[in-house]
N, C-alpha and C positions, 0 to 999 in steps of 0.2 A: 485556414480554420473554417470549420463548417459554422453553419448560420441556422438556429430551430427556434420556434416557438415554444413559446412555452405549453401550449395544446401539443406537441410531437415530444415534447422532453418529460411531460409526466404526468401521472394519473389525476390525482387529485387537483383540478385545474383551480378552481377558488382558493384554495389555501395556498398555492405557489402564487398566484395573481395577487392576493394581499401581504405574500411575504415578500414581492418585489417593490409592491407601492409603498409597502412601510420601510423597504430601504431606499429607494428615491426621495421619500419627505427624511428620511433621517438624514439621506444627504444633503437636501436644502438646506436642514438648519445646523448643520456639521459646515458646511462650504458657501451658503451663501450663493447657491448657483445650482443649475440645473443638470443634471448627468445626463452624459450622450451617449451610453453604449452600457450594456450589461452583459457579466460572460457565467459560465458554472462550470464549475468542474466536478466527478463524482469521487466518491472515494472508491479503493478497490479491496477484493481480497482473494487471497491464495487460495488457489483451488488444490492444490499437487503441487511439490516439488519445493519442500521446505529447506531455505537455507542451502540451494543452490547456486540460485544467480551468482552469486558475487566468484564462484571457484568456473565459473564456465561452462554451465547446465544449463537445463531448460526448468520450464517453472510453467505450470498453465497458474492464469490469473484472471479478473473479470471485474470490470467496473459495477458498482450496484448503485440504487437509486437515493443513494442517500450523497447528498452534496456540498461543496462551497459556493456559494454565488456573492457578486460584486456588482455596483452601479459605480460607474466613476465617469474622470472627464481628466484629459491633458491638465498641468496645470501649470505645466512650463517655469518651473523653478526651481527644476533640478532636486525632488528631491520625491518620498513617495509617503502621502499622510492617508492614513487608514481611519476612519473611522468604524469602530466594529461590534455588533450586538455581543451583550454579556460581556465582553475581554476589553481590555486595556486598549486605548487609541496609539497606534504609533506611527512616528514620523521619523525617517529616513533620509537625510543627507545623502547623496550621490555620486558627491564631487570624490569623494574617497573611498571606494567600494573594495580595500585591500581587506583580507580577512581578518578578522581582531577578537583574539581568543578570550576576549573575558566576554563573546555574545554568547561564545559554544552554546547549543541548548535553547537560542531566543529566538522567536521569528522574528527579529531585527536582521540577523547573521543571515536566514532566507532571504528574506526583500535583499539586504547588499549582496550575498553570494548571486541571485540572479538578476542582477543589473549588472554585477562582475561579468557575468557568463554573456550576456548580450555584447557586455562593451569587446572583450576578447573576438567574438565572433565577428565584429565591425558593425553591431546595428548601434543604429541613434538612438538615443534614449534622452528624454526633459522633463520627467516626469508626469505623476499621476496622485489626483486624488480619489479617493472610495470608501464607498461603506460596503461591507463584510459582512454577511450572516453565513457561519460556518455549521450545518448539521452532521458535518464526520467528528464523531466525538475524537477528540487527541487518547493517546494512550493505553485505542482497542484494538490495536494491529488492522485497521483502515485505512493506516495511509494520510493522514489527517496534513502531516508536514509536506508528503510529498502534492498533494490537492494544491494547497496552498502556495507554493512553492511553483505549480502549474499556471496557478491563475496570475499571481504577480508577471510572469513571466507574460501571459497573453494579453495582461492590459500595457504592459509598456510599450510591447511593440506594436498594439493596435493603434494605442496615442499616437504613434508617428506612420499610422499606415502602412507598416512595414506588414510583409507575409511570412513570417515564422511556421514552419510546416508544425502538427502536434509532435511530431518527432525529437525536430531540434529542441523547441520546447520542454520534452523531455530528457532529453541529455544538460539543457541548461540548469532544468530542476535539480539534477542529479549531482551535477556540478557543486552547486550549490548546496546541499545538506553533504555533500561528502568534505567540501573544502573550508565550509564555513559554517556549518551548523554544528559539523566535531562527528558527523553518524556513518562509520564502514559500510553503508548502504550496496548491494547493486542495484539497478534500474527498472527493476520489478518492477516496484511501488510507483515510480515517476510515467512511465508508458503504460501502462497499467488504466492509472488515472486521465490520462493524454489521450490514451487512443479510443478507448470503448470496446466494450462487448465481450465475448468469452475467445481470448488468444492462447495460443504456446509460445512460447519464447525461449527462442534458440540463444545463449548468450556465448557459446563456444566458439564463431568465429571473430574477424574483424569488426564484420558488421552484422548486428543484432536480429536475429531472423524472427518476424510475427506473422503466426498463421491463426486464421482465424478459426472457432472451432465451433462449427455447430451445435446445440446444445434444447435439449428438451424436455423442460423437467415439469413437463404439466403436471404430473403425479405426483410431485416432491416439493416441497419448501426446504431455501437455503437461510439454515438461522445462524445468528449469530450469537454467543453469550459470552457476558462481558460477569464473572463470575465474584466479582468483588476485588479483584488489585487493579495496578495501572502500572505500567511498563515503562512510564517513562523515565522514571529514575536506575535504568539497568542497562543503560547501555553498556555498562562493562563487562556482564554477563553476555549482553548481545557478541562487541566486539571479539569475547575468549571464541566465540565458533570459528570467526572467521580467521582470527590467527592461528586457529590450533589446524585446522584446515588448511590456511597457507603454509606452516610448520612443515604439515605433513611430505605438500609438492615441496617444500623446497629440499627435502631429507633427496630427492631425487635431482637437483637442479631444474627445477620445473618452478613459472613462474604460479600456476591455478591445476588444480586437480585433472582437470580438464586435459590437460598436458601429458595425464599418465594413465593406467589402467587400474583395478580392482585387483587383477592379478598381482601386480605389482606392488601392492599395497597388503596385500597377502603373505606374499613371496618375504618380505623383508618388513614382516610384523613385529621377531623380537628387539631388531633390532630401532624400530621407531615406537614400541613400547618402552625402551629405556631413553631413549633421545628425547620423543616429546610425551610421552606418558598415555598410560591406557584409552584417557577419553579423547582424542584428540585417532588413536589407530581408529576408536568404534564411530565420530563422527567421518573420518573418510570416508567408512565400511557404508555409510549412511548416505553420504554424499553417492557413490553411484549407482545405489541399488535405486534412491529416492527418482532419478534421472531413467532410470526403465520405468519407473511406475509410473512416471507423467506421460511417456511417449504410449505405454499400455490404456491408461485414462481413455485419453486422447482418440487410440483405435476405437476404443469400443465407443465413444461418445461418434465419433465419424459411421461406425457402424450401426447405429441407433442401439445401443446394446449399453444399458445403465446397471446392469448388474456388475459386468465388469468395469464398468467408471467406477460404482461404488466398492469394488473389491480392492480397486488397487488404495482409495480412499484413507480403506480401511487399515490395508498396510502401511500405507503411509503414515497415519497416527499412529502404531503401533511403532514405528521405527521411528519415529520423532520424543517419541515416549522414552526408549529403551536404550536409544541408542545414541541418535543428535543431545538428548536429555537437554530439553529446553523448557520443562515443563515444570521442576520444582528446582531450586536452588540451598545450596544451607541458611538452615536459622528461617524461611519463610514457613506463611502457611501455604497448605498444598491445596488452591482453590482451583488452579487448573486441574492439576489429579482428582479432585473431586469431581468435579463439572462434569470430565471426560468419563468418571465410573457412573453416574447418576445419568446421563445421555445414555451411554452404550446400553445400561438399564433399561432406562422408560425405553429405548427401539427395539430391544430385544431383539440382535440380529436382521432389521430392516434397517434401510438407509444406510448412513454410513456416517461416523466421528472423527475429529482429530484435531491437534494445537494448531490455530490458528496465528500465521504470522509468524513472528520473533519468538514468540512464546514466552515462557518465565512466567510472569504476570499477563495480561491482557484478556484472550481470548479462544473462545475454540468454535468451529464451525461445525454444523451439522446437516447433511440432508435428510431431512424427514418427511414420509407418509402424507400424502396431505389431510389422510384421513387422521391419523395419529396426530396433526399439528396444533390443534385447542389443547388437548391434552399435554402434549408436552409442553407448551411455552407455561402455560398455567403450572404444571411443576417444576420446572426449570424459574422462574419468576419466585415461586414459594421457598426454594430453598434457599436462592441468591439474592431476593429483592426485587421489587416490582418493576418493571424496566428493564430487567437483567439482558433477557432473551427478547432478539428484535427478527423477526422475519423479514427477509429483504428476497429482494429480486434484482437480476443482472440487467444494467441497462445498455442500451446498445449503441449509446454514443457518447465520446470522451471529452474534450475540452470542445467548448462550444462557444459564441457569441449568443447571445439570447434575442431575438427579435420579438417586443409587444409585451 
């Protein structure tokens, strides 16, 4: 794992410099002792290629500068106590890391799902104590669990010295929210978070292809709006994409979409319209076109050519919208649907819109004008709440150790 200062990890050096020193004094008087290593992890978000990972697509994705960080220290008694700004302290037994479905949903179920996943792999582990301060909000398609999820994983193995690549670390993360936190995740979110900077990700063969992608949006601000709900209570909505998706491969004997063509999904529409039902044909139809339009992104981002990063962008929302329909559900209100028409508005055909993440509740991402950006965040904030809309930037490095 890489090793940065806090001066290489972020702009505003005085406010990260006393949000470290007020989590070393909170650990003194949390633990009684002095912390010998601090790590951060960022959160991430989907750039292209929604709600493909988990069928064996590609997904372009990109760490941004909003983070978890931790100060801890070995504490050798087997178990892992959190001390954490704003949230609840928890403490983790270790001796028993089998999954226990009444955590589903808790970051207790993380912490034990990755101490599970280390111990499977053969690392030691005796634990760790630490204080938390978490700025990925939970429940804005950030990635919040998988950060989290990252960092418990990097402070265990550093307590024992041990070299866990960000990689591994991301598949333990993965592990983890998939076997014990209860979430059909694929490992977007966890490598994502782990590695840094603007990648694609190949998730079609055995082993997970990350290429990194150049990217230059000096003219453009990436926002985020979190437009009034929270996702976290819909994983069941999450889960129907990806059953009705798996449904689909398996109407073929195929274990991931991945496995079959568009053609093929064409070819034998009526009859996987009666088998698994209309939305379940239009999120396949979703699933491959979604998978050209990251690899198209992607050229035009390699070619310095942002018009067509934001065309396919664009399409992308639009078939996230119409078709995956991950963006209203029954009985809710339509505050993604809003957001997404009130954006596409204020840009009036600049930049580019679309549901970010999981969708349902959370979030949608926008690139915008930098000259159009006071202006929009200022009416995006009016409609939704002051804070709604967060302008962020991609940062260019993933789980780290903090030095100073």
């Amino acid at each position: 794992m890489q090793k940065q200062t806090i001066k290489q990890l972020y702009a505003n050096i005085d406010h990260q410099t006393a949000r470290y020193n007020a989590l070393r004094e909170q650990f003194r008087v949390a633990f009684a002792a002095e912390p010998t290593a601090a790590f951060s992890v960022p959160g991430r978000v989907e750039i292209c290629g929604n709600h493909t990972d988990h069928q064996g697509g590609v997904v372009m994705g990109a760490s941004v500068n909003l983070d978890i960080v931790a100060v801890c220290k070995p504490n050798n008694d087997n178990a892992v106590r959190l001390s954490q700004v704003g949230r609840e302290n928890i403490s983790v037994s270790l001796a028993d890391t089998t999954p226990r479905p009444e955590d589903n949903g808790r970051a207790q179920a993380l912490v034990r799902g990755v101490a599970d996943g280390l111990k499977q792999r053969g690392y030691a582990i005796s634990g760790v104590s630490a204080t938390i301060d978490n700025e990925v909000p939970g429940g804005a398609g950030l990635s919040s669990s998988a950060a989290f999820s990252v960092l418990i994983g990097a402070m265990l193995s550093a307590c024992e010295g041990q070299a866990v690549s960000t990689r591994e670390l991301a598949e333990i993360a993965h592990y983890a929210e998939r076997e014990h936190f209860g979430k059909p995740c694929g490992m977007l979110d966890q490598l994502a978070c782990a590695t840094g900077g603007m990648q694609m990700l190949d998730f079609g063969g055995g082993q997970i292809d990350l290429t990194a992608i150049p990217a230059d949006f000096s003219d453009y601000s990436l926002c985020i709006t979190t437009p009034g709900g929270d996702h976290t209570d819909l994983t069941d909505e999450y889960s129907a994409i990806v059953a009705e998706m798996f449904a689909v491969a398996a109407h073929f004997e195929a274990k991931k979409l991945s496995e079959i063509s568009l053609q093929q999904v064409i070819a034998a529409a009526p009859a996987l319209r009666e088998k698994c039902g209309d939305r379940a044909v239009l999120r396949a139809v979703h699933y491959f076109n979604e998978c050209t339009r990251v690899h198209r992104a992607a050229d035009g981002l390699k070619c310095g050519n942002i018009d067509v990063f934001l065309a396919q962008l664009k399409l992308s929302g639009d078939s996230s919208h119409k078709y995956l329909q991950n963006v209203t559900y029954i009985n809710q209100p339509q505050n993604l649907a809003t957001a997404l028409l009130l954006s596409e508005t204020l840009l009036d055909g600049c930049g580019a819109t679309r549901v970010h993440g999981g969708g349902f509740e959370g979030t949608i991402l926008a690139f915008v004008p930098s000259d159009r950006l006071d202006d929009y965040v200022t009416a995006m904030n009016a409609a939704f709440g002051k804070g709604a809309c967060n302008p962020l930037q991609v940062r260019e490095f993933g789980a780290v150790q903090v030095d100073g």
